[in-house]
C-alpha positions in Angstrom: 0.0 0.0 0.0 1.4 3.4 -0.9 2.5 4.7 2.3 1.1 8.4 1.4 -2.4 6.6 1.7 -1.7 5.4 5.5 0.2 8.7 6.7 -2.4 10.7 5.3 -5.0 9.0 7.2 -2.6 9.1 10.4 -2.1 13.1 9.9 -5.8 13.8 9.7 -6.4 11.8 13.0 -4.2 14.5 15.0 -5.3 17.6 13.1 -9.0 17.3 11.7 -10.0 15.2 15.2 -10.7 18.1 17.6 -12.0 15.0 20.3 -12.0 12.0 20.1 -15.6 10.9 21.6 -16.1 7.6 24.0 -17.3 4.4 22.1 -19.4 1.4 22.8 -16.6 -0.1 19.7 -12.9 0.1 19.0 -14.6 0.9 15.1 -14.2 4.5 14.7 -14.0 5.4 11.0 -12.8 8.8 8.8 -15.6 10.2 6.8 -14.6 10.8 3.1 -16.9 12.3 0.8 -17.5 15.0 -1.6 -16.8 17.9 0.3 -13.4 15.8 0.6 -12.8 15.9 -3.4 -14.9 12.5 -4.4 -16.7 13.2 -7.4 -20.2 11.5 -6.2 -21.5 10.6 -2.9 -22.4 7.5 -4.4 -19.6 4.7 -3.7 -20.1 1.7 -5.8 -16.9 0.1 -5.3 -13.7 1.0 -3.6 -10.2 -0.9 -4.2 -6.5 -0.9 -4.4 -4.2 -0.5 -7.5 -0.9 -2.1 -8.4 0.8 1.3 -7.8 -0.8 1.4 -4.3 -3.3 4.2 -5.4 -7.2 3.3 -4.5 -9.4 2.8 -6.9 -12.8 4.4 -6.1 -15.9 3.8 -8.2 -18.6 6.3 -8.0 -20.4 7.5 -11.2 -16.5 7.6 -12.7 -14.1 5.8 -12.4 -12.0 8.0 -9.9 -8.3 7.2 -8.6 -7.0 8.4 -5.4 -2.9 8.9 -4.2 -3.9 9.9 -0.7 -4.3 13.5 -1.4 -5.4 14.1 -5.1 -8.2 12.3 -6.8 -8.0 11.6 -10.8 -11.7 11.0 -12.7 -11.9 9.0 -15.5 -15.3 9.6 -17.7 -16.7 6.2 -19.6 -18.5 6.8 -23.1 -21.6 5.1 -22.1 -22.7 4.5 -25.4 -19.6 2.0 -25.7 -20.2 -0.7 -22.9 -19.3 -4.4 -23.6 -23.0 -5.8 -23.0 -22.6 -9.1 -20.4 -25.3 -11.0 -18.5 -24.3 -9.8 -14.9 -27.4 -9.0 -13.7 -26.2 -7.4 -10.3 -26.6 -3.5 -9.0 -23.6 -4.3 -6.8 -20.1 -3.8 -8.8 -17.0 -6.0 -9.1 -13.6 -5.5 -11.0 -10.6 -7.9 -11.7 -7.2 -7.0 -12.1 -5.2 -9.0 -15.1 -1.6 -9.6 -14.8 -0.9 -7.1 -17.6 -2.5 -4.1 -15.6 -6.3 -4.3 -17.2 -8.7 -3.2 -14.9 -11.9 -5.4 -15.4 -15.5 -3.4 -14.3 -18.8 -5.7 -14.4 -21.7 -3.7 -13.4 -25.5 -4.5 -14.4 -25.2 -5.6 -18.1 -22.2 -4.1 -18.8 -18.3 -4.8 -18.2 -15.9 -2.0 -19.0 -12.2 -2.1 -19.6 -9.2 0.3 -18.5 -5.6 -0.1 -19.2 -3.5 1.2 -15.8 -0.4 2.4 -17.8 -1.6 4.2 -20.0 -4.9 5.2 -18.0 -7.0 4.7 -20.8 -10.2 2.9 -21.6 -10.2 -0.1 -23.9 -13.5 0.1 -26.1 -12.9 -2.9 -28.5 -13.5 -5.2 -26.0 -14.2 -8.0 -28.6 -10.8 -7.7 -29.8 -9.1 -8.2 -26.5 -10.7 -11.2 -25.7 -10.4 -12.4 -29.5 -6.3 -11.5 -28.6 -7.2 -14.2 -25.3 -8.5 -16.6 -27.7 -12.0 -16.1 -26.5 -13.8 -16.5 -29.6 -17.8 -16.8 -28.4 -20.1 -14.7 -26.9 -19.4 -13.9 -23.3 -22.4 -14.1 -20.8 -19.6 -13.6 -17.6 -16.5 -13.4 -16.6 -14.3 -13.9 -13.2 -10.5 -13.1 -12.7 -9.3 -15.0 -9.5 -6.5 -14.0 -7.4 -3.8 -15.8 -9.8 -4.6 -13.6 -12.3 -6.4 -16.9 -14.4 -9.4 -15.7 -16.2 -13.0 -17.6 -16.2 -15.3 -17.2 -19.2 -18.7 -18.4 -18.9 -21.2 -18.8 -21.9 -25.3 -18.5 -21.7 -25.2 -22.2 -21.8 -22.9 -22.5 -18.5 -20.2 -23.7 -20.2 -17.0 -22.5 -18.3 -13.6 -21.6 -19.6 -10.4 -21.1 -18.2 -7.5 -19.2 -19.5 -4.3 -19.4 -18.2 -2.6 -15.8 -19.5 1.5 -16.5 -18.3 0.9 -20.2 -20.8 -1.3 -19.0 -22.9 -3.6 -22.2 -22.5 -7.3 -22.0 -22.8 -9.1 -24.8 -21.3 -12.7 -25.7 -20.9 -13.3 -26.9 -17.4 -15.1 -30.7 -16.9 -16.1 -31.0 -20.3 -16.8 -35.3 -19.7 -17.9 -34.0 -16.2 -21.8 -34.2 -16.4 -22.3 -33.4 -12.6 -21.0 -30.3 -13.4 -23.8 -29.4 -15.5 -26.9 -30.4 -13.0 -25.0 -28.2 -10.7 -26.2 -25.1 -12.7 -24.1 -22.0 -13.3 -21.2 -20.8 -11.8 -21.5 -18.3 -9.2 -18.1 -17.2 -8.0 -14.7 -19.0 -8.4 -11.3 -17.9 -5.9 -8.2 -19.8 -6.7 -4.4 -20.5 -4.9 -1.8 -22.1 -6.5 -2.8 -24.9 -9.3 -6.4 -25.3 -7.7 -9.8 -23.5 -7.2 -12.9 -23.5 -5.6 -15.9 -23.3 -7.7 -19.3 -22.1 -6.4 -22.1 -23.2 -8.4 -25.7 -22.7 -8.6 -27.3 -25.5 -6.5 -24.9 -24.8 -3.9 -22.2 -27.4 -4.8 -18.5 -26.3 -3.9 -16.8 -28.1 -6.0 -12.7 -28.1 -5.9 -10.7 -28.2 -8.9 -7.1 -29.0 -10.1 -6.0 -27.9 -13.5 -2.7 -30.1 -13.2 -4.9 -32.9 -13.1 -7.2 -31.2 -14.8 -10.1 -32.6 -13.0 -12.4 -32.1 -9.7 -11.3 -33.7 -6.6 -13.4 -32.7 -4.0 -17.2 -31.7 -3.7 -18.8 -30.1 -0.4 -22.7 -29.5 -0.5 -23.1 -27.4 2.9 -24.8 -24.8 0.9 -26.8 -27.0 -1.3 -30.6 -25.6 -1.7 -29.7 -22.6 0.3 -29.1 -20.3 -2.9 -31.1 -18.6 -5.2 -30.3 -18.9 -8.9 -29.1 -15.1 -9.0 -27.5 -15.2 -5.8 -23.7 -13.0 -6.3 -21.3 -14.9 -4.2 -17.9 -14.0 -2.7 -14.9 -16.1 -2.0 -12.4 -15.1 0.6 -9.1 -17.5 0.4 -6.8 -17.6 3.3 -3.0 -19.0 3.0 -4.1 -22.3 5.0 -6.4 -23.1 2.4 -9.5 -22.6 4.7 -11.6 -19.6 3.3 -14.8 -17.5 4.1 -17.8 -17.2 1.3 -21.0 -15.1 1.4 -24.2 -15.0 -0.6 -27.1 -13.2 -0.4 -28.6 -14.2 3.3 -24.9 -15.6 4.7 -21.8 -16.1 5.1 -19.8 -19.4 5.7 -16.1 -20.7 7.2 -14.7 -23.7 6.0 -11.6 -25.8 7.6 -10.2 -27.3 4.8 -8.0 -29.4 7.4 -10.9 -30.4 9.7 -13.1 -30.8 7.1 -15.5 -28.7 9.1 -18.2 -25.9 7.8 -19.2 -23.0 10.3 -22.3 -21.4 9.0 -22.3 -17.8 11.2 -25.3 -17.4 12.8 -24.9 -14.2 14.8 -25.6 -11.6 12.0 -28.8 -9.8 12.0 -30.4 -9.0 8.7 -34.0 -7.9 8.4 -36.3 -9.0 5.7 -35.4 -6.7 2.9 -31.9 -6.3 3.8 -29.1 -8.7 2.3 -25.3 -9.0 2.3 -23.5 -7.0 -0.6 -19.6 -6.9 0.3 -17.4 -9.3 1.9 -13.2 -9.0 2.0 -11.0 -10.6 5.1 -8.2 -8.5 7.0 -4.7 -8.9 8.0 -5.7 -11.0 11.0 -8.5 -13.2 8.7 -11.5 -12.1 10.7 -14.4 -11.2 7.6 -16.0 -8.0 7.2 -19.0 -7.7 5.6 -21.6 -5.5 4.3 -24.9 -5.5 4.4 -28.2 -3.2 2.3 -29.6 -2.2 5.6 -28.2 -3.6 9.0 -24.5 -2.0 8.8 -21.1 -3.5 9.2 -20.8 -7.2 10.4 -16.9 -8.0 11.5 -16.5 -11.3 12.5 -14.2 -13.1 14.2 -11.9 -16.1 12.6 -11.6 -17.9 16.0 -14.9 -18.1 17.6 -16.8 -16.7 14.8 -18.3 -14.5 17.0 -20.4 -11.3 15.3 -19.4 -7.9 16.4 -22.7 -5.6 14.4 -23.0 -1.7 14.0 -25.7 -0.3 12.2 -23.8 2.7 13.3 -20.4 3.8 12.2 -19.4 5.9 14.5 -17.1 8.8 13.4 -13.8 10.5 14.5 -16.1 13.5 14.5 -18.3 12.2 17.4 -21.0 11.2 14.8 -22.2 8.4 13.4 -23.3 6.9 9.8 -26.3 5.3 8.9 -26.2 4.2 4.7 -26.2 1.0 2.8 -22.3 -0.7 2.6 -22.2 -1.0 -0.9 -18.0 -2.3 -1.1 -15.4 -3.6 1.5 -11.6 -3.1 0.8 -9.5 -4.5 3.7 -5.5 -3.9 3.6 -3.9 -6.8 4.9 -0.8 -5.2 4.9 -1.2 -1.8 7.4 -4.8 -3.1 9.0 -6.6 -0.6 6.7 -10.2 -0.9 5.7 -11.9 1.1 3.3 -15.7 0.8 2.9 -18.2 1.9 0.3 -21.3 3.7 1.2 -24.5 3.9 -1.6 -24.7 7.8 -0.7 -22.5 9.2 1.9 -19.1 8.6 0.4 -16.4 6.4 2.5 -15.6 5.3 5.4 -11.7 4.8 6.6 -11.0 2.8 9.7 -7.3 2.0 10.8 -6.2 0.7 13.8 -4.6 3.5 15.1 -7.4 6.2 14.1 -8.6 5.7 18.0 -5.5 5.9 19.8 -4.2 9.7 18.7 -3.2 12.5 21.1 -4.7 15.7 19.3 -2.0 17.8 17.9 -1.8 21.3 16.3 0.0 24.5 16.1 -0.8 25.8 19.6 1.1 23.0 21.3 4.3 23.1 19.2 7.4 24.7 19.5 8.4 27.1 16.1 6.6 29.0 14.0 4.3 26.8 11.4 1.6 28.4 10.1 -1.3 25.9 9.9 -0.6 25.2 6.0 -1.7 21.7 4.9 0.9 18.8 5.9 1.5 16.6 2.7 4.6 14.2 5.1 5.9 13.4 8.1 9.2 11.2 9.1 11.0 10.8 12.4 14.4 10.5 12.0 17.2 8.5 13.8 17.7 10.9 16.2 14.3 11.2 17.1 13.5 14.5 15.5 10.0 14.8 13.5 10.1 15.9 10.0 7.2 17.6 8.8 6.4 18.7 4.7 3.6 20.8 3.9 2.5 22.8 0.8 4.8 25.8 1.8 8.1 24.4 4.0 10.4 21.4 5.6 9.7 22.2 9.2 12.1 20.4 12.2 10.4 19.4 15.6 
C-alpha cells in the first residue's frame, strides 16, 4: 500500500480530530466524501491498484494517491453488454494491468499504464482466444481468467501459458450443478461455487475435480452474487445473499455464522478478510458485520461511528481490507467512505498551539522521524524540524 495513503489518514487523526468521543466499539471510521474531493457521494466500489493508489468507483471511475483524486469519464454509449445482472459492482485486475468493471449488463475495460479505456473489447478477448459470446467473466487471485457462456459452459485461460481450457467437459455433474457463481483460486487449484450450492474443488494439473462439499446446497437462489475469501491455510470465508460461511479445509468442518442480523429486505453486498483473517461484511440495511476467525463470534454496527463524534447510517455497498497496514476502506451507496485504521482511535490531538516554532497551519503533505528522534514535517509551503 502506498504509504502516502496510511500517513495521510494518520495526519488527519491529529489535526481534523478536535476529540475523540467515547465508544461502545474500537470501530471508529474517517468520513470521506465530496466535500473531501470524491466526485459523487455515491460509492459503488472502492479498491486498491498495483501502484498502491485506490481505486474508487462512483459515477466515474475516480483514482485516489492519498491526497489528489484523478476521474476517468466512460462513453456510455460503448459498454461491452454481459449478462451480470447485479446492482452491486465488481472488478478484476489481469496480470498485464487491465482493470476489469462488471456492473448491471455491462463490463468495461481500462488499461493502468496508460490510464486509458479499452472500447474494442471484442478484440481483447479475441487476442485471449476467446472467440464466443461472453455471458460472464471472473479473474481469480492468480490472475487466471474464467469465461462463462449463456449455456454455463466454463472456460479457463491461463494468460503466463497461454492455455485455454474448458473446465469438466466429460464432467456431467458439473452441468446439474447449474451456473457458476463465483470462483477464488491458490496455486494450481480453485474452488468453484455453483448454482445448487455445490462447492466443487478443482485441479487444473490434473485437470479434474477432486473434491465436492454441498453445505450450501438448496440454500441459494439462482441469482444469488457470491464472494470467495481464500486464506494462506487453504480454509476460506464465502457469502451470498442471506450468509456467510467458514470452511476448515484441514478439519473438514463448515461454520455457518449465525450471529448476523439481517431484516427482511436487507441482504449481504460486500465481503473481503483482514490482516488477522477475521471477515468484514456489508450489508443493504443492517451495517457492518466484522467477524471473528476464531470463535466466529459477530461484532454488528448499524452505526459507524465517526472520528467526528457522529455516526453513519447508509447502505455498505464495497469492502476493501488492507492486509498489509490493517486498513479498511468501505463503500457507502450515498455518503461517500468510510476509513478505519487501527490506530485512528489511539491519537493525542496535535496542532499548532502546542508546538514549539513558527508553522503556520498550511496543509501537511509528510511526516518522518528520524534516527535521532526528531519529527520531520512537509507541507505545501516548507520542511519544518520538531
Amino acid at each position: 500500500m502506498n504509504t502516502r495513503i496510511y500517513l495521510f489518514a494518520i495526519l488527519l487523526s491529529f489535526f481534523i480530530a478536535n476529540q475523540i468521543h467515547s465508544q461502545e466499539t474500537s470501530y471508529v471510521f474517517r468520513h470521506i466524501g465530496a466535500t473531501e474531493g470524491l466526485p459523487d457521494n455515491y460509492v459503488g466500489s472502492v479498491f486498491a491498484l498495483p501502484d498502491g493508489r485506490m481505486g474508487i468507483r462512483t459515477v466515474l471511475l475516480t483514482m485516489y494517491d492519498g491526497g489528489n483524486y484523478s476521474n476517468f469519464p466512460f462513453d456510455l454509449q460503448k459498454g461491452y453488454p454481459i449478462s451480470y445482472n447485479h446492482i452491486i459492482f465488481e472488478q478484476y485486475i489481469d496480470s498485464d494491468k487491465r482493470l476489469w468493471m462488471k456492473e448491471r449488463a455491462s463490463l468495461r475495460v481500462f488499461d493502468l499504464p496508460t490510464e486509458q479505456y479499452i472500447y474494442n473489447v471484442d478484440s481483447l478477448l479475441y487476442q485471449l482466444g476467446w472467440k464466443e459470446e461472453l455471458a460472464d467473466l471472473f479473474i481469480d487471485s492468480e490472475k487466471r481468467y474464467w469465461f462463462l457462456t449463456d449455456s454455463s459452459l466454463v472456460y479457463t485461460y491461463d494468460a503466463e501459458q497461454g492455455i485455454m481450457e474448458q473446465i469438466s467437459k466429460s464432467d456431467e455433474s458439473a452441468v446439474d450443478d447449474g451456473k457458476l457463481l463465483g470462483v477464488e483460486s491458490h496455486g494450481k487449484c480453485s474452488w468453484m461455487v455453483y448454482q445448487n450450492g455445490a462447492i466443487r474443488y478443482y485441479d487444473h494439473e490434473k485437470k479434474r475435480f477432486i473434491e465436492q462439499v454441498d453445505f450450501l446446497k438448496n440454500q441459494l437462489k439462482p441469482d444469488d452474487r457470491i464472494i470467495l475469501k481464500l486464506l494462506n491455510n487453504g480454509d476460506f470465508w464465502v457469502m451470498w445473499d442471506r450468509g456467510v460461511g467458514y470452511y476448515d479445509v484441514y478439519k473438514k468442518k463448515w461454520n455457518q455464522i449465525a450471529g448476523i442480523q439481517l431484516g427482511q429486505n436487507s441482504w449481504l453486498t460486500s465481503m473481503d478478510v483482514d490482516k488477522g483473517g477475521n471477515a468484514w461484511v456489508g450489508t443493504v440495511l443492517n451495517g457492518l458485520c466484522v467477524i471473528d476467525i476464531h470463535n466466529f463470534s459477530v461484532t454488528q454496527l448499524q452505526d459507524l461511528p465517526l472520528l467526528s463524534g457522529q455516526t453513519i447510517r447508509n447502505g455498505i455497498q464495497s469492502i476493501y481490507c488492507d492486509r498489509e497496514n490493517g486498513a479498511v476502506w468501505i463503500g457507502l451507496y450515498n455518503q461517500g467512505i468510510c476509513y478505519y485504521h487501527p490506530n485512528l482511535n489511539r491519537m493525542t490531538l496535535c496542532n499548532k498551539k502546542v508546538l514549539n516554532g513558527d508553522w503556520n497551519g498550511d496543509e501537511i503533505r509528510c511526516m518522518l522521524e528520524t534516527s535521532a528522534g526528531e519529527i520531520l514535517m512537509g507541507t505545501t509551503q516548507a520542511l519544518y524540524r520538531y
